[in-house]
MIZA-152759 format. One record per residue (C-alpha): residue number from 1; x, y, z. Coordinates in Angstrom, 1 decimal. Layout:
! residues N
<pt seq="NUM" east="X" north="Y" up="Z"/>
...
//
This chain:
! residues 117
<pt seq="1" east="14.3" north="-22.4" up="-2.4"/>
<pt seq="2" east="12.4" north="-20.7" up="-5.2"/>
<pt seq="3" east="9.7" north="-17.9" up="-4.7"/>
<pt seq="4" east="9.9" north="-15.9" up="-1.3"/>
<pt seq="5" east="8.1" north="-15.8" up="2.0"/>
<pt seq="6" east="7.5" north="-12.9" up="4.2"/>
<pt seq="7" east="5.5" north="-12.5" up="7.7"/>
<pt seq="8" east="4.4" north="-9.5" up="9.2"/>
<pt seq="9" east="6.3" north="-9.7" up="12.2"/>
<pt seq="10" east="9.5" north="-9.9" up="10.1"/>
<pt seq="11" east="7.9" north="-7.0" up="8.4"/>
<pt seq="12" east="7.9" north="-5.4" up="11.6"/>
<pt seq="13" east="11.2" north="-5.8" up="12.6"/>
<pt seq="14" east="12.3" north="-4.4" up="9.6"/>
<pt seq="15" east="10.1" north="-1.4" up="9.8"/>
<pt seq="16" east="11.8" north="-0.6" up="12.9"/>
<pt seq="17" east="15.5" north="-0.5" up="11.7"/>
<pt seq="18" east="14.3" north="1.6" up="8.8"/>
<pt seq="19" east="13.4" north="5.3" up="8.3"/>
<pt seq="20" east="10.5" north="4.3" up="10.6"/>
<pt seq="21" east="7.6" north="4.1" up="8.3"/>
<pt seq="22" east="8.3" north="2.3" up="5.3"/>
<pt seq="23" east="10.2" north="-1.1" up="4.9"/>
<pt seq="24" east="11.2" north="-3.1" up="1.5"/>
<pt seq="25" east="10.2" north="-6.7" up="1.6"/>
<pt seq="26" east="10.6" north="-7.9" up="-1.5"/>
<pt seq="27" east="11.6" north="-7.1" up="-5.1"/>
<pt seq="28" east="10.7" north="-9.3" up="-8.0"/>
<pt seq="29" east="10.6" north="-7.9" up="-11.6"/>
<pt seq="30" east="8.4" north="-4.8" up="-11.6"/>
<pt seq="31" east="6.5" north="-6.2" up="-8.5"/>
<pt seq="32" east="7.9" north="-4.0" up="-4.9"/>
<pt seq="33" east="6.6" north="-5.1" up="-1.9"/>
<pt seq="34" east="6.4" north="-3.3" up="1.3"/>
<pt seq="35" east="5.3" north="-2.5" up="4.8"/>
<pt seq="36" east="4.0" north="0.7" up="4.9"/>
<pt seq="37" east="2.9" north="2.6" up="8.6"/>
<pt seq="38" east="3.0" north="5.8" up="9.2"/>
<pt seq="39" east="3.2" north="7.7" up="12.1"/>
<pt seq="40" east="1.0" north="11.1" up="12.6"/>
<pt seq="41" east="0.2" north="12.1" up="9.3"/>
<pt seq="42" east="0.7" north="10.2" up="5.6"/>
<pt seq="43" east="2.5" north="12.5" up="3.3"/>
<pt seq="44" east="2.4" north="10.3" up="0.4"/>
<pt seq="45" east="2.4" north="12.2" up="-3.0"/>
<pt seq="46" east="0.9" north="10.4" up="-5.9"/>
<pt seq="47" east="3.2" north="7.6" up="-7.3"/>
<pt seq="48" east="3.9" north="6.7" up="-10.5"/>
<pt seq="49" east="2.8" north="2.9" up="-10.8"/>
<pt seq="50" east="0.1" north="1.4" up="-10.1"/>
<pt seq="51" east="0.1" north="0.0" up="-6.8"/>
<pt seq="52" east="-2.0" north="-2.1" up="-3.8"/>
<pt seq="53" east="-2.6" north="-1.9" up="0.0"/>
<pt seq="54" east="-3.4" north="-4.5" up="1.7"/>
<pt seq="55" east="-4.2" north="-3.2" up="5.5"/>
<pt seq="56" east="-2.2" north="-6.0" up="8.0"/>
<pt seq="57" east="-3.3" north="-3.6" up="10.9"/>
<pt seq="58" east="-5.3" north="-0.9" up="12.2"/>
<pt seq="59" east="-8.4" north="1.6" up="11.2"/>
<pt seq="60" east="-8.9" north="4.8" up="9.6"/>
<pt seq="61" east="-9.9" north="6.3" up="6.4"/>
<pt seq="62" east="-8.6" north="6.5" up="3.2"/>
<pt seq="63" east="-8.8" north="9.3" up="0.6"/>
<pt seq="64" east="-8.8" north="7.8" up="-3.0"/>
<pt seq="65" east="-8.9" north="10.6" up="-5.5"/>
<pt seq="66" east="-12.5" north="12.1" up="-4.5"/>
<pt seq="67" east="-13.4" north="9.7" up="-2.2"/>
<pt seq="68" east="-13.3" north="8.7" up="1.2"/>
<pt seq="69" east="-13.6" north="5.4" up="2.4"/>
<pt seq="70" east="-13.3" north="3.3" up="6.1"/>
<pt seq="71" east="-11.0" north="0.8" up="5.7"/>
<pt seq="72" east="-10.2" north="-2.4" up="8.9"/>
<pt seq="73" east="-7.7" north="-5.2" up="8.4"/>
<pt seq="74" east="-7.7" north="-7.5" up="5.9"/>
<pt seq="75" east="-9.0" north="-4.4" up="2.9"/>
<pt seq="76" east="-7.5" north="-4.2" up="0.1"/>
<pt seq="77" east="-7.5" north="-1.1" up="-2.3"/>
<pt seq="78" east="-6.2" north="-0.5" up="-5.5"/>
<pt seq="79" east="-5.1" north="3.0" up="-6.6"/>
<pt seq="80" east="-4.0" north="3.5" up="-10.4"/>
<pt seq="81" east="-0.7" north="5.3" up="-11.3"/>
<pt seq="82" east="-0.9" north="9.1" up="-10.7"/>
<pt seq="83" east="-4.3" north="8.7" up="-8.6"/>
<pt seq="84" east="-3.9" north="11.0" up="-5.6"/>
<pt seq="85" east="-4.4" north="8.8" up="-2.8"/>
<pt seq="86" east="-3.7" north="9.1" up="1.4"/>
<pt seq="87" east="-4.3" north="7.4" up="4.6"/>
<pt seq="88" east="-5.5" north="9.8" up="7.7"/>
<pt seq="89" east="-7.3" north="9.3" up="10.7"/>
<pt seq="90" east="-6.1" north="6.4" up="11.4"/>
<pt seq="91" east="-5.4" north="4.4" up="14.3"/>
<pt seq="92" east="-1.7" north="4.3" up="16.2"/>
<pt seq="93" east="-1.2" north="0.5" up="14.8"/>
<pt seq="94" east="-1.8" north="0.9" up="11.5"/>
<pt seq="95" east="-0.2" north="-0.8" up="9.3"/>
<pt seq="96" east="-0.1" north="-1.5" up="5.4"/>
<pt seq="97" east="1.0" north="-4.0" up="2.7"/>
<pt seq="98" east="1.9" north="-2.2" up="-0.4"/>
<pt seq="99" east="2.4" north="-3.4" up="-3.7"/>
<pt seq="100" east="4.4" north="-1.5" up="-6.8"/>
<pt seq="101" east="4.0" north="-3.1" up="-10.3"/>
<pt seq="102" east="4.0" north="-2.7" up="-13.5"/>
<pt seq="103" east="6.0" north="0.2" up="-16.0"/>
<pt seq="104" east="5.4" north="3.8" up="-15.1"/>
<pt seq="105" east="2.1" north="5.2" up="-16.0"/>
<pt seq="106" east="0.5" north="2.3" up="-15.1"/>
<pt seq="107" east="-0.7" north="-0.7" up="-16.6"/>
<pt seq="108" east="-3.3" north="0.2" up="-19.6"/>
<pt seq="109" east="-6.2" north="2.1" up="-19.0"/>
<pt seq="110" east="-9.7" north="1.0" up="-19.6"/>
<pt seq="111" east="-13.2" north="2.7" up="-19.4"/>
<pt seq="112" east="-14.5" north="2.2" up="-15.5"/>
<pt seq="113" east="-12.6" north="-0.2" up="-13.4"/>
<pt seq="114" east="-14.1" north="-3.8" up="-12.5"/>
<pt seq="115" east="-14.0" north="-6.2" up="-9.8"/>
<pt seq="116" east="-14.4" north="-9.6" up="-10.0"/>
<pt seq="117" east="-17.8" north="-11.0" up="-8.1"/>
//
């Protein structure tokens, strides 16, 4: 079978038999994909690719360089390479997609980032 399928209960399960926080999916190229939850605190230090979450489970807040922002399942937040970033107050099940691509240093820079409406 070509491509690759993943579910968060696998995800889960996974999580569990690793160093308890973060679990590797899936590895494609540049693209990394993973489960990310921490427990108590997030210690992340800024990474150096660019990289998204998408939140599978549970509430809190996010720090994204200056900025704080809710975030609920189903969000999905992009952080550029070097960007400090960090999940806190959050709640016991939360829970994270994350996904590394692109070289180091992140893909080009532009003026302003843009969404698409």
């Amino acid at each position: 079978m070509e491509g690759w399928h993943g579910s968060f209960p696998q995800a889960l399960e996974r999580l569990s038999g690793s160093d308890g926080h973060t679990a590797t999916l899936f590895v494609h190229g540049t693209l990394k994909v993973l489960l990310y939850a921490p427990k108590g605190a997030d210690q992340q230090i800024p990474h150096d690719r660019d990289e998204i979450y998408i939140v599978a489970s549970g509430t809190g807040q996010f720090q994204l360089g200056e900025g704080n922002l809710a975030f609920a399942p189903g969000d999905v937040m992009f952080v550029p390479a070097g960007v400090e970033h960090r999940f806190f107050d959050f709640s016991d099940d939360f829970a994270t997609w994350v996904m590394f691509y692109g070289p180091k240093g992140g893909e080009m820079r532009r003026p302003g980032l843009s969404a698409v409406d």
